[in-house]
N, C-alpha and C positions, 0 to 999 in steps of 0.2 A: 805694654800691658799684654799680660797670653793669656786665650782664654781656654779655662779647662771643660775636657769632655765631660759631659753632663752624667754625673753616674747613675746607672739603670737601676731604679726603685725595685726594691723586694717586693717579690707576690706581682710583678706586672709580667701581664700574657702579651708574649710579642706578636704582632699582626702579618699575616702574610698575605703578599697580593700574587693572587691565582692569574698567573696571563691568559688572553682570551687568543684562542684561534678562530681565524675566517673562517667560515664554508666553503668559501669561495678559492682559498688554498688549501684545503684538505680536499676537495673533491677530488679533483684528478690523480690524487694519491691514492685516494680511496679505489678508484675506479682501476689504477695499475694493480692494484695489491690483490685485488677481489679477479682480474682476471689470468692474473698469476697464478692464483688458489685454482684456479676453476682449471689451468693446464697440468697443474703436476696432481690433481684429481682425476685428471683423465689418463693422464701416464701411471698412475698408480690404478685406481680399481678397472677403466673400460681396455687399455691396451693389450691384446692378444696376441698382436703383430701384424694380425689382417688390414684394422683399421688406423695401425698407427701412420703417422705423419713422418717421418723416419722407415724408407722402407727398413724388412728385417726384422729380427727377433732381439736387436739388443737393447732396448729400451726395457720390453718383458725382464728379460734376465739380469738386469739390470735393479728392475723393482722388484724379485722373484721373493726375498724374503721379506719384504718389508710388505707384501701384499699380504703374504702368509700373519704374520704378525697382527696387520689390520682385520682379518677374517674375508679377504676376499678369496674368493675360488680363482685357479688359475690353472687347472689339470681338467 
């Protein structure tokens, strides 16, 4: 005896289950990603060459028009 697949009734809304994430495994992603942002923010609008971490001016020239593009001053 084979049993047949149960055919899906007209007009029925199919249900979807939303997975739940920990906090407790998103933090420290969180916290990579925020202090990732907060470096190439610093390479982008405060780097001059003076203060960068990278002796030299290549990092500057490097961001030279993408700083322009953002409205940062860099002249």
């Amino acid at each position: 005896m084979s049993h047949a697949a149960a055919a899906p009734v007209a007009g029925a809304i199919p249900t979807v289950e939303i997975p739940t994430v920990d906090l407790r495994e998103l933090a420290p992603w969180a916290l990579f990603v925020g202090l990732l942002g907060l470096l190439v923010i610093f390479f982008v609008s405060a780097d001059q060459g003076a203060i960068s971490i990278p002796a030299g001016t290549a990092i500057h020239e490097w961001v030279h028009d993408g700083r322009h593009l953002l409205g940062y001053p860099c002249h």
